[in-house]
PyMOL commands that place a pseudoatom at each C-alpha (Angstrom):
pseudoatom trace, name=CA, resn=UNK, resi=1, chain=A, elem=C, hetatm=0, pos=[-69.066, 51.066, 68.603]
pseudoatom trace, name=CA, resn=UNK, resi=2, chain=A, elem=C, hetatm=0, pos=[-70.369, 53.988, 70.823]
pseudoatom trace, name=CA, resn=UNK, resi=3, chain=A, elem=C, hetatm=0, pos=[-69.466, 56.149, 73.766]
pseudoatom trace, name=CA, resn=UNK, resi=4, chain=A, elem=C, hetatm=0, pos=[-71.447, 55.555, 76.675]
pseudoatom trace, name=CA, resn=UNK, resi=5, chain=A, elem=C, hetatm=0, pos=[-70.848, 56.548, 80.511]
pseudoatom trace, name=CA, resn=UNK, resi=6, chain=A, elem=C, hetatm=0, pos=[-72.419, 54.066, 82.837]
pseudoatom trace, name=CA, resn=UNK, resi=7, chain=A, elem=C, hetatm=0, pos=[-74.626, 55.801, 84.989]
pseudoatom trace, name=CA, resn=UNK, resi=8, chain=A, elem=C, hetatm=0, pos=[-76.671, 53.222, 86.775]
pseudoatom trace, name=CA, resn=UNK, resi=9, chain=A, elem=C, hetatm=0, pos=[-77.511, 49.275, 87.084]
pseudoatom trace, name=CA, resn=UNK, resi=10, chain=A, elem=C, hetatm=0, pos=[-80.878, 47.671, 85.846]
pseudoatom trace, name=CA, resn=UNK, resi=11, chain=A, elem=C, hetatm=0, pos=[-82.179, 44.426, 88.026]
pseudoatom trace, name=CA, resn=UNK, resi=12, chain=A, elem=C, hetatm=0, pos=[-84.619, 42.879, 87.039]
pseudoatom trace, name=CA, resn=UNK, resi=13, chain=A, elem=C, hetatm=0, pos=[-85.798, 39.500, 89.173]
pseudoatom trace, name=CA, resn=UNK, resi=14, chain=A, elem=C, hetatm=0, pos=[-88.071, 38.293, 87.038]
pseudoatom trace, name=CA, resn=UNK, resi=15, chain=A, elem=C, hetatm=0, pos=[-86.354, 37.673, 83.456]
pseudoatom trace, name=CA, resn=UNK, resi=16, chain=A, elem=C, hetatm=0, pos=[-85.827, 35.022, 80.688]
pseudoatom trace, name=CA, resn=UNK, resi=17, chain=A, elem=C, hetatm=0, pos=[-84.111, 32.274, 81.429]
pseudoatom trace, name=CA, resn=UNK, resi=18, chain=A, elem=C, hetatm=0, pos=[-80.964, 33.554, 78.865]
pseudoatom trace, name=CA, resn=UNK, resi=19, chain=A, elem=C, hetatm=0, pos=[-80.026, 36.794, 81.059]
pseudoatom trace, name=CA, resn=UNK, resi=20, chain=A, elem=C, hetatm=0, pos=[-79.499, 35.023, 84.450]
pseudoatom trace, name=CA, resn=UNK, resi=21, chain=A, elem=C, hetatm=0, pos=[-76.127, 35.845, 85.581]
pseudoatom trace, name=CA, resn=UNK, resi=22, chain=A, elem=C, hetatm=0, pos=[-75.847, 38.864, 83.221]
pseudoatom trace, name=CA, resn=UNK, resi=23, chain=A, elem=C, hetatm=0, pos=[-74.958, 42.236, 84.791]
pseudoatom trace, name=CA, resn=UNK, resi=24, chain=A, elem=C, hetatm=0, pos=[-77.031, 44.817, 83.459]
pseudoatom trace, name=CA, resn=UNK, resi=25, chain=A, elem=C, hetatm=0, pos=[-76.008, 48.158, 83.134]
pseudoatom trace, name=CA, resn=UNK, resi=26, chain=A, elem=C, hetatm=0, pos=[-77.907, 51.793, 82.320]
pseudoatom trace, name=CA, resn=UNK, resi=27, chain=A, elem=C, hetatm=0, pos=[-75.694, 53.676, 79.915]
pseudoatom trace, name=CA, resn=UNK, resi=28, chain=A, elem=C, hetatm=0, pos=[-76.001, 57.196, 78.469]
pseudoatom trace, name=CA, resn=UNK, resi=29, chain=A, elem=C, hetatm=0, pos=[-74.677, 57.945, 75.237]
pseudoatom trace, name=CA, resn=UNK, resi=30, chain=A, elem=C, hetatm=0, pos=[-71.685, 60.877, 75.269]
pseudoatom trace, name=CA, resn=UNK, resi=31, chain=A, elem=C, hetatm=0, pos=[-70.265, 62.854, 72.156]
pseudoatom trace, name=CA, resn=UNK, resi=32, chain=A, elem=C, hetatm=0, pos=[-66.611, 62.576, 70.725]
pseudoatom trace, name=CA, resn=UNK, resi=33, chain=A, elem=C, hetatm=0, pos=[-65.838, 65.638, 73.242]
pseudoatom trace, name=CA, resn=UNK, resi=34, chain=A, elem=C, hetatm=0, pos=[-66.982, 63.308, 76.277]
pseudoatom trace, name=CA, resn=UNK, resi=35, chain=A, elem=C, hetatm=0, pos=[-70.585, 65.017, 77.170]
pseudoatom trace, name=CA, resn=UNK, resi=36, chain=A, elem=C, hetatm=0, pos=[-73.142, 62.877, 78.046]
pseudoatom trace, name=CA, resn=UNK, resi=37, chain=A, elem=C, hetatm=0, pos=[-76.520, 63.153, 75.858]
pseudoatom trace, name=CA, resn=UNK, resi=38, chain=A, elem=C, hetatm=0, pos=[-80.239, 62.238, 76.847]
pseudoatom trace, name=CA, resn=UNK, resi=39, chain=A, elem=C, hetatm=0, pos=[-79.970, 58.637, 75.263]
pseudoatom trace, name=CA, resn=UNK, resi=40, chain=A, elem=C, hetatm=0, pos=[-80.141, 55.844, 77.632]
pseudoatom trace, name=CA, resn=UNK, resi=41, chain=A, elem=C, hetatm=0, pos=[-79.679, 52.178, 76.775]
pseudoatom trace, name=CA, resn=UNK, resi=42, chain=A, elem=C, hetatm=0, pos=[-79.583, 49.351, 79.217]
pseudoatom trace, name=CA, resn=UNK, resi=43, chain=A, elem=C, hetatm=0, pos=[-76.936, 47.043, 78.192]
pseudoatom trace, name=CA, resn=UNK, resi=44, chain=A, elem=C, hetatm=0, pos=[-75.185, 43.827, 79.143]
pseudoatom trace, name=CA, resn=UNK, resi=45, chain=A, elem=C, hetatm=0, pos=[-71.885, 44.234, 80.532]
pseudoatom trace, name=CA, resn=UNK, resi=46, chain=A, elem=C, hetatm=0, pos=[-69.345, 41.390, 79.366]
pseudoatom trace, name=CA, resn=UNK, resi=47, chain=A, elem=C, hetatm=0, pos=[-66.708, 43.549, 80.971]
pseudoatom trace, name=CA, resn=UNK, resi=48, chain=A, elem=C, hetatm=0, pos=[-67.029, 44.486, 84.405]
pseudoatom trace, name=CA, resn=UNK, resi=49, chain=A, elem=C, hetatm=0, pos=[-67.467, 48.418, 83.967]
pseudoatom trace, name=CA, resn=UNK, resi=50, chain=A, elem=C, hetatm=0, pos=[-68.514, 50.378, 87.417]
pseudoatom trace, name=CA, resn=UNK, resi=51, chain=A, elem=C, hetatm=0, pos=[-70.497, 53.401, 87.795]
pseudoatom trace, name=CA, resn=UNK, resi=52, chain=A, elem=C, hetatm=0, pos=[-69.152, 56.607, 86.007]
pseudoatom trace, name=CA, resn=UNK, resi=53, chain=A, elem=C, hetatm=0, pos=[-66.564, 54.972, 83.615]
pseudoatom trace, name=CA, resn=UNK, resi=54, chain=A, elem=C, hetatm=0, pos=[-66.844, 55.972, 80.103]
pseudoatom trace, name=CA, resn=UNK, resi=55, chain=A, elem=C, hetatm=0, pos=[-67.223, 52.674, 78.091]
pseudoatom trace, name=CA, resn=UNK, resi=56, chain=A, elem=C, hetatm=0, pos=[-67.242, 51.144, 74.485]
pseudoatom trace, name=CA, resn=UNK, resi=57, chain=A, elem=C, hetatm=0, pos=[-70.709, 49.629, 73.466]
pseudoatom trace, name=CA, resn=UNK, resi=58, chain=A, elem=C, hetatm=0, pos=[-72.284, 47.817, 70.599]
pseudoatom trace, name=CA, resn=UNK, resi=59, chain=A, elem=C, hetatm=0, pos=[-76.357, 47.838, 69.839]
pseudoatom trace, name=CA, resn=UNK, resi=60, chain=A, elem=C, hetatm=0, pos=[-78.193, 45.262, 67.547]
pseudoatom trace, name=CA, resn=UNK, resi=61, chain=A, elem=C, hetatm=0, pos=[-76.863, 41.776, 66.312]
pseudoatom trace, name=CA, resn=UNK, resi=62, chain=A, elem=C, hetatm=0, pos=[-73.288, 43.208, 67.226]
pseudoatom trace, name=CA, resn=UNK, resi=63, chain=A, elem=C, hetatm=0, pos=[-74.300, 43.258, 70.588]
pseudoatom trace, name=CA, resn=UNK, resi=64, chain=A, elem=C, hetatm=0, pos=[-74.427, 38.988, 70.514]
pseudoatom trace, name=CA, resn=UNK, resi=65, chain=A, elem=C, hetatm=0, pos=[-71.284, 38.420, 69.549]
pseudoatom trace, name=CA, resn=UNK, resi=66, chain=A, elem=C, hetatm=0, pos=[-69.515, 38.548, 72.656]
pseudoatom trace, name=CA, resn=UNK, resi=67, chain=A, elem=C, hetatm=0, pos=[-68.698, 35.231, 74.899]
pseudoatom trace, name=CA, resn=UNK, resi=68, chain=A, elem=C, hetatm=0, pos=[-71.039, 36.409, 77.376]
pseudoatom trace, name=CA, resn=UNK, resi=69, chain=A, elem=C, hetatm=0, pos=[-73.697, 37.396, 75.215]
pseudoatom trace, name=CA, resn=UNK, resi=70, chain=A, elem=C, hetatm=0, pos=[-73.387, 34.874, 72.645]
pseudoatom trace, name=CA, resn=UNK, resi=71, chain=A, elem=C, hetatm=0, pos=[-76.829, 33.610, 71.309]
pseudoatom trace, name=CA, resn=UNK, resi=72, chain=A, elem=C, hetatm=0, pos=[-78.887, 35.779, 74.241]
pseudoatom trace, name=CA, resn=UNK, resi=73, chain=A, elem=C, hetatm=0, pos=[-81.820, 38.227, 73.781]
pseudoatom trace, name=CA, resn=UNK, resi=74, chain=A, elem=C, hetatm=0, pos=[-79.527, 41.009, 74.281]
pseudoatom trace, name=CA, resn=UNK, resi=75, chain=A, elem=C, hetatm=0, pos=[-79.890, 44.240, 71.826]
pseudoatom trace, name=CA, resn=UNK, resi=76, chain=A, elem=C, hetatm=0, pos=[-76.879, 46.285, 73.596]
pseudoatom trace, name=CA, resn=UNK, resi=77, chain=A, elem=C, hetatm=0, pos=[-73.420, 45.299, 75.273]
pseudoatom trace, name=CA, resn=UNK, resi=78, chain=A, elem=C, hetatm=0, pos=[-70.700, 47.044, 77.271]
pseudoatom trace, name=CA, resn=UNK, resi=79, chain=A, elem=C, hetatm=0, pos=[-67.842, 45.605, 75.665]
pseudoatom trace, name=CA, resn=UNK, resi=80, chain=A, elem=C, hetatm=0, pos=[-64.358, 48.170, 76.610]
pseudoatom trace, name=CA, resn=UNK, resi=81, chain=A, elem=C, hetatm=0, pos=[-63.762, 50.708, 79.213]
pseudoatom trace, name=CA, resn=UNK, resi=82, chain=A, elem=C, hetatm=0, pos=[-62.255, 53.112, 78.109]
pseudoatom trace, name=CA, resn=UNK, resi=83, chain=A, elem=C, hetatm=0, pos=[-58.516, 54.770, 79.661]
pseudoatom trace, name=CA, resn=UNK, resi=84, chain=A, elem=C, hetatm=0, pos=[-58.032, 57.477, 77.012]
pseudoatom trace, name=CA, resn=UNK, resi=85, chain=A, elem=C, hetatm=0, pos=[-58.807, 58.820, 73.919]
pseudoatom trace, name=CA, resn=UNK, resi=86, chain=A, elem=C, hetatm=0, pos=[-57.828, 62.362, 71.706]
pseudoatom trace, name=CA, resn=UNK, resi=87, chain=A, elem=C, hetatm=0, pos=[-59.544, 63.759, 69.027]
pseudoatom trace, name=CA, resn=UNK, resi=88, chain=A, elem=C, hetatm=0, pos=[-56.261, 65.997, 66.673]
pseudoatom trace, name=CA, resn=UNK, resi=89, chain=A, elem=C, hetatm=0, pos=[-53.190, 65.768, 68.830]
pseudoatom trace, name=CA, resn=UNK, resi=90, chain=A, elem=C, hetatm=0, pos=[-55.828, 67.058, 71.771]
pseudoatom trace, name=CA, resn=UNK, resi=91, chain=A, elem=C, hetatm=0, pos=[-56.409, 64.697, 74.771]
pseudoatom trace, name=CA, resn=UNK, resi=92, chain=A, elem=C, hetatm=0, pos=[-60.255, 64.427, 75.264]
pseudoatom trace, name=CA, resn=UNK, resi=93, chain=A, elem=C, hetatm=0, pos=[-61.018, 61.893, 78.224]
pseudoatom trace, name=CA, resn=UNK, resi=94, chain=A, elem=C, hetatm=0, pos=[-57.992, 59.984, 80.708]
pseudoatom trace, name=CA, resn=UNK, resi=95, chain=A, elem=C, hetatm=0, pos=[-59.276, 57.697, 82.682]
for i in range(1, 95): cmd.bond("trace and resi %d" % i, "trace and resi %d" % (i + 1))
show_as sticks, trace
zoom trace
């Protein structure tokens, strides 16, 4: 699993048949310490994560193994948002 802040939505109206109804989501990798990198993915969100939350996400075969995503040509899912997390005693990100 990975930190990742979404940051934008993907649509794409011309797609395979598997990723209709699929929410796809643009989502920048961030550090332990919350800061967002360079690293984009686009990844399906089985979740229901909005612009500027900082989310949980899984790449490669993990990223099928969701209900939603379950046998799809997916490589990347949104699968938590996050509402906290601390790194020694020391809070890092509240949602």
């Amino acid at each position: 699993m990975l930190f990742g802040k979404v940051v934008g939505t993907v649509v794409a109206s011309q797609k395979d048949p598997k990723l209709e109804g699929l929410k796809l989501q643009l989502v920048a990798g961030v550090d332990s310490r919350g800061k967002a990198g360079q690293n984009y993915v686009v990844a399906a969100d089985s979740v229901g994560a909005g612009q500027g939350e900082i989310v949980l996400y899984a790449t490669g075969s993990s990223a099928r193994q969701t209900d939603i995503t379950n046998n799809k040509p997916v490589d990347a899912v949104i699968m938590a948002i996050v509402d906290q997390w601390d790194i020694d005693d020391k809070l890092v990100f509240k949602k």
